[in-house]
N, C-alpha and C positions, 0 to 999 in steps of 0.2 A: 504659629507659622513664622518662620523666619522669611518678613516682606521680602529681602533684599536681596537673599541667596535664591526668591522666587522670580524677583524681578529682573535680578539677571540674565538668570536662565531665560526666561523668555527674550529678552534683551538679545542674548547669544542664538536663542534657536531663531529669531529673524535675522539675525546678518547671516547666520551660513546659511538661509533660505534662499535670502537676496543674490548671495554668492552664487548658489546651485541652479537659479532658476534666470541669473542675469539681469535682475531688475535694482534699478538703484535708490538707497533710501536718501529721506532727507539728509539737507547739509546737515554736519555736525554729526549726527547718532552712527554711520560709521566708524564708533569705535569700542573699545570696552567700556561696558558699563560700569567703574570707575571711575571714567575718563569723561562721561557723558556731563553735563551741566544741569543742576538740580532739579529744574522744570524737567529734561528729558526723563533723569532719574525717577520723582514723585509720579510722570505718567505711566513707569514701567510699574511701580507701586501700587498704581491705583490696578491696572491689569491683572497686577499677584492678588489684592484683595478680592476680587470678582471672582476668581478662579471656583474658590469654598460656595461661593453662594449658587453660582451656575451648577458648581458638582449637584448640589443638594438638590436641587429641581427633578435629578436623577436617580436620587437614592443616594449616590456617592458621597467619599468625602475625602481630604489629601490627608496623608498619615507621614512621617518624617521614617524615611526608611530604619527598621532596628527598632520599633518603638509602637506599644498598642498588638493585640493579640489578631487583629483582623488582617487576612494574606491581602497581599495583590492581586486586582482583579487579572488570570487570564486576557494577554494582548485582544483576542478575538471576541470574547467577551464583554471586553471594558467598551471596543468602538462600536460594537454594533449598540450596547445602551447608551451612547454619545449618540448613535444616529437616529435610534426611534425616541429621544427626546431631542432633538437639535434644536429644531422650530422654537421652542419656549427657552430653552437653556439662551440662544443666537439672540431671541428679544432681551431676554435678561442681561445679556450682554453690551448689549446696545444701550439699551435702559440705566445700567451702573456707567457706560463709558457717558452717558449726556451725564447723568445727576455730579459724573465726577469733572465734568466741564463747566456746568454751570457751578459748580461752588468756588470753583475759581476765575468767575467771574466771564465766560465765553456764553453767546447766544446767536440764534439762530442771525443768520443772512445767507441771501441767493449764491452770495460769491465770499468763497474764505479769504479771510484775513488774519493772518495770526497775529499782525501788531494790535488791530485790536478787535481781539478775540470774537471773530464770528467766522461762524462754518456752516456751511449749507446741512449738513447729516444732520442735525439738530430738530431732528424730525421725529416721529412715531415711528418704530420699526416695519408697521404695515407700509411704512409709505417710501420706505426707502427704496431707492432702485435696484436691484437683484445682485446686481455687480457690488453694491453695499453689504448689502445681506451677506453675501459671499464671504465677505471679510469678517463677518462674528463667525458666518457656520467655521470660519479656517480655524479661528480663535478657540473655540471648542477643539478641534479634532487636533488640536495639538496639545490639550492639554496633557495628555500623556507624556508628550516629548519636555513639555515644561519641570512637570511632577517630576522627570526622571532624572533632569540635569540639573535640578537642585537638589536631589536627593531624597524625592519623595516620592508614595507610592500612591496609587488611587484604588481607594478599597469600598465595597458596597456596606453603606450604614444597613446597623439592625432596624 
């Protein structure tokens, strides 16, 4: 998997979210991913390496469009097994975004602080507040829009 053309993509498909829905992202990451600052860059990174692992919980797996004998899953198809696996994919998600916080040195506190590196979410996915949760189930149901603005497709493993 090409990390970087994954990580953009995602990178792009949250600024024109922010755009469409009116909500505004942190300083700095309104721009092209490029443009972003290495920390921003390596977190978009770590989100593209989740992707493969969360597919697979579901059968799935990403394929670089043109390449591999397995079609694209059908739009209607690929989300509804996005949604009867969410629950575990959404932990999973959670799960790789802490292991990828602590290895860089972030741990849990009541009140975030990014200078030095503590966030409340640094919790067990059961225990997260809903509104949290929310943010992996999005994380999932885009992965489609991810796959497809980098130029890849999600196809169901044998």
């Amino acid at each position: 998997m090409d990390e970087d053309a994954v990580a953009a993509a995602i990178h792009e498909t949250w600024r024109l979210q922010a755009r469409q829905e009116g909500w505004v992202m942190e300083p700095g990451l309104d721009r092209p991913f490029p443009e972003l600052d290495e920390a921003a860059k390596e977190n978009n990174r770590d989100a593209a390496r989740r992707i493969p692992r969360g597919l697979a919980i579901a059968g799935l797996g990403l394929r670089r469009s043109g390449e591999g004998p397995e079609p694209a899953l059908p739009e209607g198809e690929l989300r509804a097994m996005l949604e009867r696996c969410m629950e575990p994919m959404a932990e999973a998600e959670h799960d790789g975004w802490m292991e990828d916080r602590v290895r860089r040195g972030w741990r849990y506190a009541p009140v975030r602080d990014d200078a030095h590196r503590r966030h409340p979410m640094m919790i067990p996915y059961a225990r997260l507040p809903d509104a949290e949760k929310d943010k992996d189930r999005s994380n999932i149901r885009h992965y489609p829009d991810f796959a497809a603005r980098a130029g890849y497709r999600i196809v169901k493993l044998a």
